[in-house]
Backbone as JSON, one array per atom type, in Angstrom:
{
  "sequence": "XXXXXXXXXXXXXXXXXXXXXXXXXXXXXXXXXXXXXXXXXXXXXXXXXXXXXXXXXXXXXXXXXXXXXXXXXXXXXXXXXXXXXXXXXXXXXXXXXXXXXXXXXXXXXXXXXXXXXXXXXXXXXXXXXXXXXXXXXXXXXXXXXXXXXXXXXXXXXXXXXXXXXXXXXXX",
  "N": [[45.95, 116.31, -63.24], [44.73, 114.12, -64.0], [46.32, 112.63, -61.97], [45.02, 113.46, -59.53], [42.48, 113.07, -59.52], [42.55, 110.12, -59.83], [43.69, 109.65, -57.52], [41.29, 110.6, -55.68], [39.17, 108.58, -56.57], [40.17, 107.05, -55.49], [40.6, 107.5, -52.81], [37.83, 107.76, -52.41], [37.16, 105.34, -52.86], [38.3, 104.44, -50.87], [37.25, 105.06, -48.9], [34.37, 104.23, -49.22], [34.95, 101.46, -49.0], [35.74, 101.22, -46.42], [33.56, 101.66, -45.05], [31.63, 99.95, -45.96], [33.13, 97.84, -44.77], [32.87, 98.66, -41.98], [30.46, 98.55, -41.58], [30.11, 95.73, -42.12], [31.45, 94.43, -40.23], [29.69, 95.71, -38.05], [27.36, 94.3, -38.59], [28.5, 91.64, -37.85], [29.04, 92.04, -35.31], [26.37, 92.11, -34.75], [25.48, 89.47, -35.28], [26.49, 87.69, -33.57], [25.65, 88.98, -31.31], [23.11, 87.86, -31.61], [23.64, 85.38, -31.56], [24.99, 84.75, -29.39], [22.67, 85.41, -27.31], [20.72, 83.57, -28.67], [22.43, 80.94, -27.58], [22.1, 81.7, -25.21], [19.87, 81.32, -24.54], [18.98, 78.3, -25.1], [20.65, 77.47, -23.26], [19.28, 78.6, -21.04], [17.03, 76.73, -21.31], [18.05, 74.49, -21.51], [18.68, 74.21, -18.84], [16.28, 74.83, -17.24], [15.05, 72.05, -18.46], [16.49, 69.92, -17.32], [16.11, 70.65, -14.73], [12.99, 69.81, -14.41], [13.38, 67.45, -15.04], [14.7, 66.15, -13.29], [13.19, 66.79, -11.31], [10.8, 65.1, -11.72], [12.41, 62.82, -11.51], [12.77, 62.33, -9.11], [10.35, 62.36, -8.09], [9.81, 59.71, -9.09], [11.32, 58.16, -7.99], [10.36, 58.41, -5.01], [7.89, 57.43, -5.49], [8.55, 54.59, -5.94], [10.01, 54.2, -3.53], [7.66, 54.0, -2.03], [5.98, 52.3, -3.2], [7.89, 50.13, -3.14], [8.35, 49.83, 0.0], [5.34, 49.3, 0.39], [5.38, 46.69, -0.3], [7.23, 45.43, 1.04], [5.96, 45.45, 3.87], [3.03, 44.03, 3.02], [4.66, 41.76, 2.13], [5.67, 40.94, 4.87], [3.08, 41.05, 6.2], [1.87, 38.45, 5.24], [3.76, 36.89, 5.6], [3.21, 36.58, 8.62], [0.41, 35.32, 7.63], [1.38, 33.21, 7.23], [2.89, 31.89, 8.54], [0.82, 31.83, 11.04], [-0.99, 29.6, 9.84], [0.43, 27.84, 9.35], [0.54, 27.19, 12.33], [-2.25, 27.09, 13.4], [-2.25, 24.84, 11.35], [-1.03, 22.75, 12.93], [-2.08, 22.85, 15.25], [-4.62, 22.25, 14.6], [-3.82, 19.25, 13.53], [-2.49, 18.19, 15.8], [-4.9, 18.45, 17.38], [-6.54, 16.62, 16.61], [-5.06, 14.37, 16.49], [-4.91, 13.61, 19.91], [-7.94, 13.79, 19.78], [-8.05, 10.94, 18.29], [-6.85, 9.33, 20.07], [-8.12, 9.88, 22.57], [-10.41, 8.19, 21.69], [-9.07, 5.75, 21.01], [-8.69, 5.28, 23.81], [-11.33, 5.4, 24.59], [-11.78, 2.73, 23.38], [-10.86, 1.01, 24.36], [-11.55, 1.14, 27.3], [-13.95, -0.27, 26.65], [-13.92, -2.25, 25.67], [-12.91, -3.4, 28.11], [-14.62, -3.45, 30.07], [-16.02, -5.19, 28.04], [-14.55, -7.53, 28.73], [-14.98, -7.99, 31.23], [-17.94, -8.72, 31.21], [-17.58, -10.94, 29.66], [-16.44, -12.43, 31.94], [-17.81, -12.96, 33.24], [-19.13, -14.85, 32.3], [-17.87, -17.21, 32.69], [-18.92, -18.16, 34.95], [-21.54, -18.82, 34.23], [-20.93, -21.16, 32.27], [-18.92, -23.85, 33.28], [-17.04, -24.48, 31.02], [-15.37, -22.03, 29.8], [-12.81, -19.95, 30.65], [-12.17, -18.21, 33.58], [-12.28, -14.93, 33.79], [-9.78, -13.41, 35.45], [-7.59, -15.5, 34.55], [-7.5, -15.03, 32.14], [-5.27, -14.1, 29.92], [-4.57, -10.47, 29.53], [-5.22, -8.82, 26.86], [-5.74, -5.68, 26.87], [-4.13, -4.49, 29.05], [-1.94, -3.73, 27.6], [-2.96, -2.59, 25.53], [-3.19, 0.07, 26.9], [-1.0, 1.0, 27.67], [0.38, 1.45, 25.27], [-1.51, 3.51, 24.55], [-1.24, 5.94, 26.13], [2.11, 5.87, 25.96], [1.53, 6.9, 23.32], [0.11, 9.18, 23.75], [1.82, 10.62, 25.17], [3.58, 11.18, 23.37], [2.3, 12.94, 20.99], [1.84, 14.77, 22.8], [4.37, 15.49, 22.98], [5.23, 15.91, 20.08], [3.29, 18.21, 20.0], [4.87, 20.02, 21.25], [7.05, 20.16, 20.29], [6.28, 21.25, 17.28], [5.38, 24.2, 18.31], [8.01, 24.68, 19.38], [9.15, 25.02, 16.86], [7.62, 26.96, 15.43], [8.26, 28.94, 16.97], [10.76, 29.65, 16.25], [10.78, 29.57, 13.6], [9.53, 32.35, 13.4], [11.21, 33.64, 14.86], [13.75, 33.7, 13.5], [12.45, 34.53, 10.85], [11.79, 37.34, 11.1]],
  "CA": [[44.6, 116.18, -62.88], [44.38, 112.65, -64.13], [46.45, 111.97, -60.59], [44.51, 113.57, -58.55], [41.35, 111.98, -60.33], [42.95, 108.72, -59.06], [43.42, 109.64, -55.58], [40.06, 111.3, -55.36], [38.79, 107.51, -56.58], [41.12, 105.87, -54.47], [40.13, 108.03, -51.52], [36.17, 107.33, -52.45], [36.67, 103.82, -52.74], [39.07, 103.78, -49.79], [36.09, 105.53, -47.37], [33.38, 102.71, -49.26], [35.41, 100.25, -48.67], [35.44, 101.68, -44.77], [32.28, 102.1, -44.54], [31.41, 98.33, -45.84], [34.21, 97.27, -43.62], [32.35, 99.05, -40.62], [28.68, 97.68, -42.19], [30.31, 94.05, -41.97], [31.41, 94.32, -38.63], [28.37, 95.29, -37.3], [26.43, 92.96, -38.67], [29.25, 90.77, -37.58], [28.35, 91.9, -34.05], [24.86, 92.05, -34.32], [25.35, 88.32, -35.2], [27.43, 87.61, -32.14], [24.51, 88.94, -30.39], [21.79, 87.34, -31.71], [24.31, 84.0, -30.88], [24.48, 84.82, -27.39], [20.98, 85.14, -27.3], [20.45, 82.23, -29.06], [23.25, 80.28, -26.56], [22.12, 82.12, -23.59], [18.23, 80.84, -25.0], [19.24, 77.17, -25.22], [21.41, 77.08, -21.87], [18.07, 78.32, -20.04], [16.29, 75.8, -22.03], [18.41, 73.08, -21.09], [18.56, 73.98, -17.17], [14.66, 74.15, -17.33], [14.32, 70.51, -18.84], [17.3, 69.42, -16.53], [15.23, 70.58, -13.53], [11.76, 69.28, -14.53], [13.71, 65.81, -15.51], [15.73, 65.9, -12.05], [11.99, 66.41, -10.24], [10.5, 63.82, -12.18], [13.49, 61.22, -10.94], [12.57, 62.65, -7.75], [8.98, 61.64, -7.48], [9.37, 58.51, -9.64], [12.3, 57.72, -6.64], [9.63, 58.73, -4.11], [6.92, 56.29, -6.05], [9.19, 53.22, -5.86], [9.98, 54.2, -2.34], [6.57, 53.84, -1.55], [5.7, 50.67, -3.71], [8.71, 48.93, -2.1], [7.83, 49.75, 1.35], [4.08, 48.4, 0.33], [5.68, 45.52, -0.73], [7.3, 44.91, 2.13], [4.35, 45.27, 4.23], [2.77, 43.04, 2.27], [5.56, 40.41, 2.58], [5.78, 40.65, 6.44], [1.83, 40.44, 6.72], [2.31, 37.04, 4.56], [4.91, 35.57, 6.46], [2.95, 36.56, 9.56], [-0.51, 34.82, 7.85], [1.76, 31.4, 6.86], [3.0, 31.28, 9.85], [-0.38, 31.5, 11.8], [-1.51, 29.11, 9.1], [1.33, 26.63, 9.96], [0.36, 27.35, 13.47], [-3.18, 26.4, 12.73], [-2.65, 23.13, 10.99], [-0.61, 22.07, 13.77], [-2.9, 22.5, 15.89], [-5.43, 20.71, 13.86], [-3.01, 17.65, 13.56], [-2.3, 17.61, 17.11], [-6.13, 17.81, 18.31], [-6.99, 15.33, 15.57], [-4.33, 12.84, 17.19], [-6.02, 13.61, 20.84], [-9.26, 12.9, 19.71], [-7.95, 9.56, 18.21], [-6.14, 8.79, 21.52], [-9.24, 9.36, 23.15], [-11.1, 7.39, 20.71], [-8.44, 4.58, 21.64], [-8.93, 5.21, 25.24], [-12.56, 4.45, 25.11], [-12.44, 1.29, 23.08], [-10.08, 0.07, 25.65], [-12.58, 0.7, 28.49], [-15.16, -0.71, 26.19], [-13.16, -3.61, 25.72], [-12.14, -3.77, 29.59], [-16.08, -3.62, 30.01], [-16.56, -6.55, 27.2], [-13.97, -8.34, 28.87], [-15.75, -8.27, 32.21], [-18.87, -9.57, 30.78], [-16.79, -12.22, 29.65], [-15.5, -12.86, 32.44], [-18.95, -13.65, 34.07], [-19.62, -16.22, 31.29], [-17.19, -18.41, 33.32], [-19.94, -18.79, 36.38], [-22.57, -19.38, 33.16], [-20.27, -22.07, 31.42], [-17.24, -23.8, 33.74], [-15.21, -24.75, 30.79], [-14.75, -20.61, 29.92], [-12.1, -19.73, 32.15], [-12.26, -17.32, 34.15], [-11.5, -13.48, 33.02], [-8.57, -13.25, 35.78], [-6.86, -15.92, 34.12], [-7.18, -15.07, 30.73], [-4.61, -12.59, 29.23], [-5.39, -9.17, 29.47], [-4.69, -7.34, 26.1], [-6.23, -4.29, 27.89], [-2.89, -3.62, 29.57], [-0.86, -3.56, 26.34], [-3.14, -1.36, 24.59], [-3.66, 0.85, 27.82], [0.12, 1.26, 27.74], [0.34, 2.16, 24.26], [-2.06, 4.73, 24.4], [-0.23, 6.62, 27.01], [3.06, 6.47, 24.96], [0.92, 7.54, 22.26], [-0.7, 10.57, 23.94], [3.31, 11.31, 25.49], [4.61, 11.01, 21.88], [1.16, 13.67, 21.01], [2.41, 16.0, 23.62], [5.79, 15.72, 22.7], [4.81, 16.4, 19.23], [2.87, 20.2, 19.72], [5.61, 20.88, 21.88], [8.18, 20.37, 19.11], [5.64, 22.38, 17.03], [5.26, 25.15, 19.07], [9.07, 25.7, 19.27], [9.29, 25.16, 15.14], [7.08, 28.02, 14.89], [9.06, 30.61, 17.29], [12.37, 29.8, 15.63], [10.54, 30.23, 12.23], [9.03, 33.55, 13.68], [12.56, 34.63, 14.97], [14.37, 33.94, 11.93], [11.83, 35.43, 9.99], [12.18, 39.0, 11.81]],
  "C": [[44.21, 114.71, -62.8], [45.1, 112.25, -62.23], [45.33, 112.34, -59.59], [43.09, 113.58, -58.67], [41.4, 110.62, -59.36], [43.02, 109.05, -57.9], [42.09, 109.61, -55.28], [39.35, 109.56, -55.35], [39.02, 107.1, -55.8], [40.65, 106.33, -52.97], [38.75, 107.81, -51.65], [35.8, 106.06, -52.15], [37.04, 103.15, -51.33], [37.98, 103.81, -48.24], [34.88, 104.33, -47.59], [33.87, 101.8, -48.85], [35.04, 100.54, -46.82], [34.46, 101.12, -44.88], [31.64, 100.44, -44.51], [32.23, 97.69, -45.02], [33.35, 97.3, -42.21], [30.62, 98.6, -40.11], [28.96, 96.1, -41.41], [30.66, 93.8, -40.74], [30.27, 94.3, -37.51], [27.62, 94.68, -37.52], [27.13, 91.36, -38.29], [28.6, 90.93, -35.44], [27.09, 91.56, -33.1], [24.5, 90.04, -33.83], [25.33, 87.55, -33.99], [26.78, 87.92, -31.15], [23.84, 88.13, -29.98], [22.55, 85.67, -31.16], [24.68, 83.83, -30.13], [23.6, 84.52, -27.36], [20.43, 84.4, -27.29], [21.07, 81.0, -27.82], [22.37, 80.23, -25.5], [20.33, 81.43, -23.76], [18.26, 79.43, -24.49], [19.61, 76.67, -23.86], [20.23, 76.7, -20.84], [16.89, 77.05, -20.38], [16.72, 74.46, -21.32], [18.36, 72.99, -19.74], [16.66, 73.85, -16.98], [14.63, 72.8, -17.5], [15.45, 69.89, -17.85], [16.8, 69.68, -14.62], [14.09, 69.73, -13.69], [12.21, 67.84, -14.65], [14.31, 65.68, -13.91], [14.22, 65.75, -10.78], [10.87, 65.69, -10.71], [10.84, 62.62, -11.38], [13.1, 61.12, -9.27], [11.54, 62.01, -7.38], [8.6, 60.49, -8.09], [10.58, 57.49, -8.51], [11.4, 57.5, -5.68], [8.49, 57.74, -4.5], [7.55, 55.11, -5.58], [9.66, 53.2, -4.61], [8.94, 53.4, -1.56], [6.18, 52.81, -1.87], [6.82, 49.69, -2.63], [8.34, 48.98, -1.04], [5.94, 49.24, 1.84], [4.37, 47.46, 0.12], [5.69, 45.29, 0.6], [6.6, 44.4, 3.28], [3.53, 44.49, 3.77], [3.56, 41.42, 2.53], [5.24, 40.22, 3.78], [3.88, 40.04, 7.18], [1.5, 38.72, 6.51], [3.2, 36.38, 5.1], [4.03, 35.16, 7.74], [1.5, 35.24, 9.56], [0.14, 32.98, 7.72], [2.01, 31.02, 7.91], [1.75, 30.77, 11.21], [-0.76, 30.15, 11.29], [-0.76, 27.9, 9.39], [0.95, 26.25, 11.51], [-1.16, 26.21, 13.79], [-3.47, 24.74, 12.45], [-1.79, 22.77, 11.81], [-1.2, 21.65, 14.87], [-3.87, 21.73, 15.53], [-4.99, 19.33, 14.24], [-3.24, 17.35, 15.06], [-4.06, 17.31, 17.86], [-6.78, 16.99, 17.55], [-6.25, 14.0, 16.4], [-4.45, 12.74, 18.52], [-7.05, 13.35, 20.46], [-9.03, 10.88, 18.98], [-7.6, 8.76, 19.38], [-7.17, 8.62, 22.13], [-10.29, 8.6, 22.9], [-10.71, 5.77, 21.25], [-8.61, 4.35, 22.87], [-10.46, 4.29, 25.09], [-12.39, 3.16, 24.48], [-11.33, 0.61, 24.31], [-10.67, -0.25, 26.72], [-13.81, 0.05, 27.89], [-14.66, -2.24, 26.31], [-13.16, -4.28, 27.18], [-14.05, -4.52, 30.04], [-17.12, -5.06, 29.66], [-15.96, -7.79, 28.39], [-15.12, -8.92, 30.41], [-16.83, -9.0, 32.39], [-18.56, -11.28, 30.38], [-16.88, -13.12, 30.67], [-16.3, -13.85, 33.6], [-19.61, -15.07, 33.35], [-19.11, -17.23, 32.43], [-18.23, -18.82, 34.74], [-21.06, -19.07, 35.43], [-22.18, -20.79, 32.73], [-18.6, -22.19, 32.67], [-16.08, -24.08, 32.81], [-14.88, -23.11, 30.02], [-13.97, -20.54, 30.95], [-12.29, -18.03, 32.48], [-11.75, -15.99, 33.51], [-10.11, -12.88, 33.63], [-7.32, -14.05, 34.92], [-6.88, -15.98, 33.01], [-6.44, -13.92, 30.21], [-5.12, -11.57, 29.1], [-4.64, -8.01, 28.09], [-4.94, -6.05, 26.21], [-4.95, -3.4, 28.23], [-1.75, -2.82, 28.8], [-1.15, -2.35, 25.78], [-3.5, -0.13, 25.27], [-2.23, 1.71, 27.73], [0.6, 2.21, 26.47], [-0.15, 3.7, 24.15], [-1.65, 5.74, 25.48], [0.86, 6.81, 26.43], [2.1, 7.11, 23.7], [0.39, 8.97, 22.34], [0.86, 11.41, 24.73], [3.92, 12.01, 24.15], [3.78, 12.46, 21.07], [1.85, 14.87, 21.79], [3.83, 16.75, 22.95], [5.79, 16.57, 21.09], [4.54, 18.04, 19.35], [3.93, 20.53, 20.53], [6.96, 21.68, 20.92], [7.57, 21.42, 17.98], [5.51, 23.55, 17.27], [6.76, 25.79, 18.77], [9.65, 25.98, 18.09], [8.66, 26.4, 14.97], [7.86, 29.26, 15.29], [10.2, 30.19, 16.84], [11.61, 30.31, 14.33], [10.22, 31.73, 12.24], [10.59, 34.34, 14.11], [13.46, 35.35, 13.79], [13.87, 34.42, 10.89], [11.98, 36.64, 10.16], [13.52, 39.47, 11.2]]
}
């Protein structure tokens, strides 16, 4: 009896034992679930924030697109106002150094004018000599001012083509 006492145990403990065996498993599975779950939780988690971060980059790409290409715009209007602006004071200069030329012109005919008056002294007074025979610095500075208003020309011309090379090479 005592043996089959012991079996009877041994067979009781052998089916508990089962049974906790078959307990621990499934809560072994359940686990294994819930850590999918959990996984499969996290994965979608991370493709969510891996989209929202990817269309972020997108429209902070699309921002700096747009800033740079205002820049640029910006630059090109600025080249366009320096260049006018160079344009500008060249012209200045140059009709500044025409109005001096013509400035020089008249005192020359003012002069030519003086001289003439002069020149009548000599029938006032015979020892004045005459205005034919007295040197004519008239001619000198008549001459001048002609290279001077060539040299003027020559000038805005050289200007002029400084600006369309700067305008080419700027493009």
């Amino acid at each position: 009896m005592r043996v089959q006492q012991q079996q009877e145990d041994f067979q009781l403990r052998y089916i508990r034992d089962q049974e906790k065996q078959e307990e621990f498993q499934q809560q072994y599975m359940r686990s294994q679930e819930r850590q999918e779950e959990l996984q499969l939780r996290i994965m979608d988690q991370q493709r969510d924030f891996q989209s929202r971060f990817l269309d972020s980059q997108r429209e902070q790409s699309t921002q700096f697109q747009e800033s740079f290409n205002k820049l640029s715009e910006q630059q090109v209007e600025q080249e366009k106002y320096i260049l006018n602006l160079y344009h500008w004071k060249n012209v200045y200069h140059t009709t500044r150094e025409a109005r001096h030329f013509d400035r020089v012109e008249y005192d020359i005919d003012t002069q030519a004018q003086l001289d003439y008056l002069v020149a009548s002294m000599a029938t006032l007074n015979q020892e004045i000599p005459p205005f034919d025979k007295v040197p004519r610095p008239g001619e000198l500075q008549k001459s001048r001012a002609k290279r001077n208003a060539e040299r003027m020309k020559q000038r805005l011309q050289d200007a002029e083509a400084k600006i369309a090379r700067c305008w080419i090479l700027g493009r």
